[in-house]
C-alpha positions in Angstrom: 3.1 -14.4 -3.9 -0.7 -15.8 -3.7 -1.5 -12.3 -2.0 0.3 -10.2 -5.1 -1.8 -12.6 -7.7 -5.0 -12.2 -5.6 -5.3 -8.8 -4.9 -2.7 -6.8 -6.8 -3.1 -8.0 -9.5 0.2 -9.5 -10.8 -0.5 -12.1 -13.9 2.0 -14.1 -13.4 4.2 -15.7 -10.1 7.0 -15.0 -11.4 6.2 -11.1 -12.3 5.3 -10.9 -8.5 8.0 -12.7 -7.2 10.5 -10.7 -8.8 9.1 -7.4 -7.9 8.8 -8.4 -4.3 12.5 -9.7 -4.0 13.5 -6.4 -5.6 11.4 -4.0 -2.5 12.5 -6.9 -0.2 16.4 -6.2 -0.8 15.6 -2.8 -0.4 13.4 -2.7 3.1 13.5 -6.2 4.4 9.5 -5.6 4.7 6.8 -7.2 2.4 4.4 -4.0 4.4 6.8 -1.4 3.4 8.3 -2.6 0.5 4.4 -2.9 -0.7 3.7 0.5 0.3 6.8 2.4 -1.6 6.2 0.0 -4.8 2.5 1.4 -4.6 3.9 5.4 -4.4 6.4 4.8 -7.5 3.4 2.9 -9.2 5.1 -0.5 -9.9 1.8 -2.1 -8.7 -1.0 -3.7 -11.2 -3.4 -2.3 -8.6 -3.0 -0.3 -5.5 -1.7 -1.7 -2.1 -4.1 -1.3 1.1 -1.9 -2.2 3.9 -5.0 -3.4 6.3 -5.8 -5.8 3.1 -2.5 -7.6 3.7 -3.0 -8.2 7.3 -6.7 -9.5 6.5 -5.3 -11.6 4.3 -3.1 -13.4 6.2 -5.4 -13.6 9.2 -8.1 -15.5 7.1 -4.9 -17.5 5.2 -2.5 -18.8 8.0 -2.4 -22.0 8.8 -1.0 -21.1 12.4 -1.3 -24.5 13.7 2.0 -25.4 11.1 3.6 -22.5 13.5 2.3 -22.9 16.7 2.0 -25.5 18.8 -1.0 -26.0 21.5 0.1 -26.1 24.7 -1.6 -27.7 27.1 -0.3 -25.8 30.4 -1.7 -22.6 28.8 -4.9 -24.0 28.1 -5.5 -25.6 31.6 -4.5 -22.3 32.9 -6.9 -20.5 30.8 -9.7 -22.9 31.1 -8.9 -22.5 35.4 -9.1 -18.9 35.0 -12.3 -18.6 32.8 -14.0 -20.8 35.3 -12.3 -19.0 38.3 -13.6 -15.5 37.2 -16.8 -16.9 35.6 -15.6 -15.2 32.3 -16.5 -16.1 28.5 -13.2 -17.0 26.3 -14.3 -16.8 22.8 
């Protein structure tokens, strides 16, 4: 919803929600369901695909997802050290 007010557009959540729960139905993909909303011009403003996946990147709050885990980042740590490599 946040993305569709942001970037496409939309003035209202409501407007947005509705139009994404109609392309949702129909492709069970916000990425797809974007795209062919875009091609029938039901969209305030045109849909980049790569601008979805941006957005989320900078957005996500992945620690709410995924949780640390310490055996991975011994492991890690063990093999950056190991192969004298630089883990950014």
């Amino acid at each position: 919803r946040d993305f569709m007010l942001e970037r496409l557009g939309f003035e209202t959540a409501e407007e947005a929600l509705s139009l994404w729960g109609e392309y949702i139905r129909r492709y069970h993909s916000t990425l797809k369901g974007l795209t062919v909303a875009t091609e029938e011009g039901r969209l305030p403003k045109p849909f980049r695909q790569e601008e979805l996946g941006e957005y989320w990147a900078e957005r996500c709050d992945f620690g709410r997802y995924i949780a640390q885990d310490p055996e991975l980042v011994s492991m890690m740590q063990t093999l950056q050290n190991d192969a004298n490599l630089t883990l950014e």
